[in-house]
Each structure stands twice: as structure tokens, then as C-alpha cells.
C-alpha positions in Angstrom: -20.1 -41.8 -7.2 -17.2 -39.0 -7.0 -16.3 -37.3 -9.7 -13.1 -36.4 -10.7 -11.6 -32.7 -10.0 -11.2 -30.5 -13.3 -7.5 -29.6 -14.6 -7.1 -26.6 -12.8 -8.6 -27.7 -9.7 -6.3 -30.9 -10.2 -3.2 -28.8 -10.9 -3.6 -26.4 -7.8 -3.8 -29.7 -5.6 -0.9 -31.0 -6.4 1.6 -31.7 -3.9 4.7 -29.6 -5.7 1.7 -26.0 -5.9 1.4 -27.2 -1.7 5.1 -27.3 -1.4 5.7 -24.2 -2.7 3.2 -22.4 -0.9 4.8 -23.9 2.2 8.2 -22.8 1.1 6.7 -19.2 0.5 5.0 -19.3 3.7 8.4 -20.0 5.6 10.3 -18.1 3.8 7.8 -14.6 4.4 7.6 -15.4 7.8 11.0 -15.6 8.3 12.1 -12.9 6.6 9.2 -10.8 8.1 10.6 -11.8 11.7 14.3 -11.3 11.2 13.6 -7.8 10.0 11.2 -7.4 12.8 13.8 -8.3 15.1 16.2 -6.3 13.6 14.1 -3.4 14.1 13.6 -2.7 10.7 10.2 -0.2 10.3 7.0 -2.7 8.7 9.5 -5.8 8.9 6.4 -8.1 8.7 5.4 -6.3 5.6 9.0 -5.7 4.3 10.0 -9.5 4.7 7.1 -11.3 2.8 7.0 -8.8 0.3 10.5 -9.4 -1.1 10.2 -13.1 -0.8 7.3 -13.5 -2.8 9.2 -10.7 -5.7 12.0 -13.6 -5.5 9.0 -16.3 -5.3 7.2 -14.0 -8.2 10.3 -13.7 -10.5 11.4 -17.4 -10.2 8.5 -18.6 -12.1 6.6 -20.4 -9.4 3.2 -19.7 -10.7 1.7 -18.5 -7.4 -1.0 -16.4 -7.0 -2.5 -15.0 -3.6 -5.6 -15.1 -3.5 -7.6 -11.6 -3.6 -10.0 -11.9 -0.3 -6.6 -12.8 1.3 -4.7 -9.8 0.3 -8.2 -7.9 1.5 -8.5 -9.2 4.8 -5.0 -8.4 5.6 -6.2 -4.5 4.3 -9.2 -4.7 6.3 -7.1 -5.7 9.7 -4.4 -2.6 9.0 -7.5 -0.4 8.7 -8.8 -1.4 11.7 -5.2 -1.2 13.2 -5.1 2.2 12.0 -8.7 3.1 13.6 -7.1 3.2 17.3 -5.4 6.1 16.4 -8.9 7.9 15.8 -9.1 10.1 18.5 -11.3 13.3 19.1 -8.3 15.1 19.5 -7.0 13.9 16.2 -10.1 14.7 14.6 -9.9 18.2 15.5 -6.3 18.8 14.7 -6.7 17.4 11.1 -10.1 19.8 10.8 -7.3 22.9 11.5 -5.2 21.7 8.9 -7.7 20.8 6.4 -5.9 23.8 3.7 -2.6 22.2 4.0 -3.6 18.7 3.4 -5.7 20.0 0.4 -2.8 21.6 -0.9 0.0 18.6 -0.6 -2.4 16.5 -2.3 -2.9 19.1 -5.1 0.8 19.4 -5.3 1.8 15.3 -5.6 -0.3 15.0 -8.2 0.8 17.7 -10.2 4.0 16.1 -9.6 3.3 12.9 -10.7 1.7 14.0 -14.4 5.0 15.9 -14.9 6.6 12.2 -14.0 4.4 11.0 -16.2 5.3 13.8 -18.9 8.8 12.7 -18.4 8.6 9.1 -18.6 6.6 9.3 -22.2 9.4 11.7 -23.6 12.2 10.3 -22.4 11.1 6.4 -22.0 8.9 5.4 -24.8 5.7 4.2 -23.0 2.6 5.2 -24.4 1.3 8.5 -22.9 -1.9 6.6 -21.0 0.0 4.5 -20.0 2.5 6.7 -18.5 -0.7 8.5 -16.7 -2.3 5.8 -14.9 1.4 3.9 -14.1 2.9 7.5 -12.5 -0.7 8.3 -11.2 -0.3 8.2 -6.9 -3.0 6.2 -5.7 -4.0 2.8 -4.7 -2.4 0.6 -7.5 -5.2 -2.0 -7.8 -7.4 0.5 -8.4 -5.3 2.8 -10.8 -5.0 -0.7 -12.7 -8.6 -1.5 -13.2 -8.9 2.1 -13.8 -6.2 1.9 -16.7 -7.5 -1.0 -18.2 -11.4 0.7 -18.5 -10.1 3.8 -20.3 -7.7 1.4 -23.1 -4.3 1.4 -21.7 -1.8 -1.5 -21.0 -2.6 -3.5 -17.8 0.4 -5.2 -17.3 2.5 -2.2 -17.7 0.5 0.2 -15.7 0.5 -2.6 -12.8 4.2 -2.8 -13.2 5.4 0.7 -13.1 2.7 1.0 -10.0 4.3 -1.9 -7.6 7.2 -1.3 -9.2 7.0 2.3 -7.5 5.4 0.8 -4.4 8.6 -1.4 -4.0 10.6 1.8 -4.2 8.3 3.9 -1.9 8.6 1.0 0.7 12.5 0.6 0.6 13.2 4.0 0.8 10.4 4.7 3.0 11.7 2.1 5.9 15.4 3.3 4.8 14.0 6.6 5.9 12.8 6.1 9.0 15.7 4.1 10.0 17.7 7.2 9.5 15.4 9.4 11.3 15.9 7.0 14.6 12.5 5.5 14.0 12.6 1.6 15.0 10.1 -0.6 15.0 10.2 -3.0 18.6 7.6 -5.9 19.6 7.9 -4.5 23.6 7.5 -0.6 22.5 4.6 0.3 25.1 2.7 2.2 22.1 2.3 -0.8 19.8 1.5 -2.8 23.4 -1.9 -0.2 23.4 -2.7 -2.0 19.9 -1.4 -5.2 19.5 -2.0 -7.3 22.4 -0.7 -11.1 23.4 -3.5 -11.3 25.1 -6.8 -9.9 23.7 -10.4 -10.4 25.3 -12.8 -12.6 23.3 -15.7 -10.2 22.7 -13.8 -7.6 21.4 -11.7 -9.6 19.3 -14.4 -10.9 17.8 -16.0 -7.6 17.3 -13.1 -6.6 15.4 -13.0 -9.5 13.4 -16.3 -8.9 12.6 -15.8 -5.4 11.5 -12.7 -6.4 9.5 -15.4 -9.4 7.7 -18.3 -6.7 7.2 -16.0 -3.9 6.2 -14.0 -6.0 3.6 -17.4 -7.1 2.1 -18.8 -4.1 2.0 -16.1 -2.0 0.2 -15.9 -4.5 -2.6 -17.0 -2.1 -5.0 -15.1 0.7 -3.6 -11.1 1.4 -4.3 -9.2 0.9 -1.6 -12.4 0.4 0.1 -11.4 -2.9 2.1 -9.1 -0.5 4.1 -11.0 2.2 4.6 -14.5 0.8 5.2 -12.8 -1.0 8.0 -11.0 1.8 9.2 -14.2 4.3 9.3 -16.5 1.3 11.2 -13.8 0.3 13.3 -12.8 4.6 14.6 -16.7 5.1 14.6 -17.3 1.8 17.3 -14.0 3.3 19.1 -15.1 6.9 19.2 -18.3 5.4 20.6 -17.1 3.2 23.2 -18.1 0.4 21.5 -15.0 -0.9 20.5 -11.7 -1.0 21.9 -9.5 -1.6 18.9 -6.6 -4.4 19.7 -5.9 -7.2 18.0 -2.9 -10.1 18.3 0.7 -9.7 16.9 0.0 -13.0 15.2 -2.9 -11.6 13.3 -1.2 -8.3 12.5 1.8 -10.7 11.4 -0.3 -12.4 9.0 -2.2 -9.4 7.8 1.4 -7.9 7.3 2.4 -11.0 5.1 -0.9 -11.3 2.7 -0.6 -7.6 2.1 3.7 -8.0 1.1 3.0 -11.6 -0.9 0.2 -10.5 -2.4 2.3 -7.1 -4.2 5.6 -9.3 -4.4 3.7 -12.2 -6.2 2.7 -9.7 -8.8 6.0 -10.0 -10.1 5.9 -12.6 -12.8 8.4 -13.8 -15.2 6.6 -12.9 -18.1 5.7 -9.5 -17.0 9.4 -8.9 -16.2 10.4 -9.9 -19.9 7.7 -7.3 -21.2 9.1 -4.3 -19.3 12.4 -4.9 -19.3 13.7 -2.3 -21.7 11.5 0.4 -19.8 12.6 -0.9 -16.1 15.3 1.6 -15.8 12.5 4.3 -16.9 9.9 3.3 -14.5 12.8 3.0 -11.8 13.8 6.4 -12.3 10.5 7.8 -12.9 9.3 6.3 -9.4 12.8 7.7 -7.6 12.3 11.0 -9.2 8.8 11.2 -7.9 9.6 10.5 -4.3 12.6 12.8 -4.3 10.3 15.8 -5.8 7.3 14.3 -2.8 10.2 14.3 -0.2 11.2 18.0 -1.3 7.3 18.9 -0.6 7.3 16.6 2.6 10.1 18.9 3.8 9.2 22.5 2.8 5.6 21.6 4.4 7.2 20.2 7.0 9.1 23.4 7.7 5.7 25.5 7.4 3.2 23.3 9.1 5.6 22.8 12.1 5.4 18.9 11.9 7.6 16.5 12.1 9.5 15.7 8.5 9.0 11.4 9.0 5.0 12.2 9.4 5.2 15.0 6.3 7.4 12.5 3.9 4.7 9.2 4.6 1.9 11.7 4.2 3.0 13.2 0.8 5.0 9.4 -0.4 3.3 8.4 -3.3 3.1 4.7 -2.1 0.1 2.8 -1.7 -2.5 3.8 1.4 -2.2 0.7 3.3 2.0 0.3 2.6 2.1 3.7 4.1 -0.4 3.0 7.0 2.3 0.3 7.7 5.1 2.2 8.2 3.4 5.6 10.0 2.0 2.6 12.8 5.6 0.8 13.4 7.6 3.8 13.5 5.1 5.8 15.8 4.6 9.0 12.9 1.7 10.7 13.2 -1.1 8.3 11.8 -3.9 10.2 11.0 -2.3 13.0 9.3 -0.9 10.6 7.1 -3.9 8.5 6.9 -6.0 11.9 5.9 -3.7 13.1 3.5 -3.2 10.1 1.6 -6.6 9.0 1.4 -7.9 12.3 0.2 -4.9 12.3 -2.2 -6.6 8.5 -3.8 -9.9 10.0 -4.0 -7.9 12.8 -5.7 -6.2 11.0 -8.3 -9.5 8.5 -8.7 -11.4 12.1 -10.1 -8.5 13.6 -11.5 -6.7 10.1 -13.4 -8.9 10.3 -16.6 -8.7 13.9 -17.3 -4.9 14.0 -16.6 -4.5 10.6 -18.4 -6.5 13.1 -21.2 -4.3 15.6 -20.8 -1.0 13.7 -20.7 -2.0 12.3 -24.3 -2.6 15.9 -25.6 0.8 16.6 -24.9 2.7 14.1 -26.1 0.7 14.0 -29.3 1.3 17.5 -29.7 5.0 17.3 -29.2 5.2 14.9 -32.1 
């Protein structure tokens, strides 16, 4: 005899939740492909991630769920694997010193940000420390709510930075003459129409294993991925390529699942501090660009490669935007993942720290 589906599992069946997933879906996919087409740098990430904000805000009540958001992190590691090369490997080991000292530097940065925004914006200082701190915003979230701050602030003033990062990230490299174009022959080395069986399903698989096992790690469905996937290719194992249509839809889960984040409720909370965690996040990336450009200067690199290496975005948003616009992948892929383990074993003492302060000061 069947039995009848519980409330929630009734509510999320019902045809309006299934239209509005379908409008979502359309709608990212659209977007994603007329900024694609327009050139504009991680378009299929851009696109879907501004829908679902407009989605988010709306009060649609939709919520992607995690695994998605994961695999589409697991397939941009992998993506960012192919650009794993010996050669790479031996140019980051040169510059170890200056990567170790950019990272020391943005997150120096970001407690004076996080100084500012308590004086100046009325969030509590922990708060302020985990919401400013640059790193992989899940992660500085779960991280927040273990040591007693405010969850849904800390997640907002995070994506709300991410959004800035992006936008001023592609606005960026649109000035700097970097374009992002389906029949460029270096994305054709990586994303292929036409991919072989075996090795697609290699990949896959590393994308499935990788994602499980860095569960329990942050950030860790990226960069388990990313390590399996440039150890198979440094091997000969593995020839990393996979097709635009799964790179489209990694793209998408990664943009709806931030965008989504972006609830009604959570909007009404923050409002009075918005123009505070706005500024905040701009000051930030002004003060990282200012780095990206004096190390820029001194390392002899290219600025675009310097700026997505220091941007205090999140590690896969920037992985995004240094693969479409062709910027030097695994500097910035080294610099910001040793800035997250940075901040992951620096947050609670500067979150410490921070309070001190601002205790002090009153």
C-alpha cells in the first residue's frame, strides 16, 4: 500500500517549486550564454549567478542543493589541473617567497577592513573578522558560527564581497583586453566538443572521488579534485578535457548556488549595514589591487595574473576567471589556495584579536 509523501517532501514536488526551478534554469543558462557570447570573462558563471541573486531576493524559496554546487567545484578543479605542468611547478617553487608574502599581506589587509567596518559600521567585532576574513566563504561561515558569531551576517558580508570581487574582477579583465571566446584555441586544449569516452569517464570519476573525499576539508571539493586530477596528468594517466556542456553546467551550479544565498529575509537583516559591507568589500579589493600592482611591478608578471592572485574572492570564482581570460593559472591557483589555508589558521586568532581592539577602544 503507498504511503503518502511527508509535507516537505510534498511541498518540494509541487508543480509551482518545478516551475520555478525551470524558470531559474532558463533564465542562468541564458544569461550565462549571452554573456558568453558577448565575450564577457566567466559569462557561464557571471550569468547564473546574478539570476539566481534576482531568483534569491524575489522570495522564491529555492535552494541548490550542496552536492550540486560541489560537483560543479570538483569539475573547475579538475579544469584547473590541465594547467599543471612541470614547468609550472618549477616556476611557482622560484617564487615561493613572493607568494608567501602577498598572502601575508591580504590578510593583514583584510583585519584592518575588518577594523574599519566594526568602527565605522556597527557589526560586532567577530563578526567583522570572519565576514572580512579572505577565504573560501563556506568555510569562513562554518568557521564563524563554531567560534559564536552571526551566521547570516558573516555569510552575507562574504558573498556579498564575492559578488563584488566577481564584477570587478570580469570588469577588470575586460579592460585589460582579456575576452573570453568558445573558438579561442587554448580553451579548445581543455574543453572539447568532442571528448573520448575513457578519459571522460576517468575524469568524472576523479571529480566523484575527489568531491567525496574532501567532504571534510574546506574548499576541499576543488582542491582534492584538482591535486588527483594534475597528479593522473603529470603521470600520463590522464589527459584532462572535458565538454563545454559540462563546464557550462559546472559554471551554473557554482553562480546559483552563491546567488541563491541571497534571501529576502537575510536582505531585511543587513540592510542598514549593506552600504558598510559594500564599502568594506570595495575598499579591500582596491588596497589587494594596489598590492596586485606593486608585486606585479617587482615580480615582473603580468598585473591581470597579480590582481586574481591577491583578489580576495573565493578560490573557485577566481579559478573561473584566471581559465577564461587565459592569466596565469597556477600562480593564481598557488597563491590563493595558500592564502585559504592562511586565513583557516590565522581566522580565530585575528577574529581574537579584532575583538581586543574594539573592546579596548570602547
Amino acid at each position: 500500500m503507498p504511503t503518502a509523501l511527508p509535507p516537505q517532501a510534498a511541498k518540494n514536488a509541487s508543480p509551482t517549486l518545478i516551475l520555478r526551478w525551470l524558470a531559474l534554469i532558463l533564465c542562468a543558462g541564458a544569461a550565462g550564454q549571452i554573456l558568453h557570447a558577448l565575450a564577457v570573462p566567466a559569462g557561464l558563471f557571471l550569468g547564473p549567478m546574478l539570476m539566481a541573486i534576482i531568483f534569491g531576493v524575489s522570495g522564491t524559496q529555492l535552494r541548490l542543493h550542496r552536492q550540486v554546487f560541489r560537483f560543479g567545484q570538483g569539475c573547475v578543479g579538475l579544469l584547473v589541473a590541465h594547467s599543471v605542468t612541470w614547468s609550472v611547478l618549477a616556476s611557482l617553487a622560484d617564487a615561493w617567497p613572493l607568494m608567501l608574502f602577498a598572502t601575508f599581506v591580504t590578510v593583514v589587509l583584510s583585519a584592518l577592513v575588518g577594523l574599519g567596518t566594526v568602527r565605522f559600521g556597527g557589526i560586532p567585532g567577530s563578526t567583522a573578522a570572519w565576514g572580512t576574513a579572505p577565504g573560501a566563504a563556506s568555510a569562513m561561515v562554518s568557521m564563524a558560527e563554531d567560534n559564536g558569531a552571526d551566521g547570516r551576517v558573516v555569510a552575507t558580508m562574504q558573498y556579498v564581497r564575492v559578488v563584488c570581487v566577481v564584477m570587478i574582477g570580469s570588469l577588470v579583465s575586460h579592460l585589460l583586453g582579456a575576452t573570453s571566446v568558445a573558438g579561442d584555441a587554448a580553451q579548445a586544449a581543455v574543453v572539447a566538443d568532442s571528448v573520448q569516452l575513457g578519459n571522460l569517464l576517468l575524469g568524472l570519476g576523479v571529480v566523484l572521488v575527489g568531491v567525496a573525499a574532501g567532504s571534510k576539508m574546506p574548499a576541499g571539493a576543488l582542491l582534492i579534485p584538482l591535486m588527483l586530477g594534475a597528479v593522473l596528468q603529470l603521470t600520463g594517466v590522464l589527459h584532462v578535457s572535458l565538454p563545454s556542456e559540462v563546464l557550462a553546467i559546472a559554471y551554473g551550479a557554482i553562480g546559483c548556488y552563491i546567488g541563491l544565498r541571497f534571501d529576502r529575509q537575510t536582505v531585511r537583516y543587513v540592510w542598514k549595514r549593506l552600504p558598510t559591507m559594500i564599502a568594506g568589500a570595495v575598499v579591500l579589493i582596491l588596497l589587494c589591487a594596489g598590492c596586485a600592482w606593486l608585486l606585479a611591478r617587482l615580480a615582473g608578471t603580468d598585473f591581470l595574473s597579480m590582481y586574481l592572485a591577491t583578489s580576495p574572492g573565493g578560490l573557485d570564482a577566481m579559478a573561473i576567471i584566471a581559465v577564461e581570460t587565459h592569466a596565469d593559472v597556477g600562480m593564481v591557483l598557488a597563491m590563493q589556495t595558500l592564502r585559504l589555508f592562511g586565513v583557516i589558521l590565522t581566522g580565530a586568532y585575528l577574529a581574537r584579536q579584532i575583538i581586543r581592539l574594539t573592546q579596548n577602544a570602547h
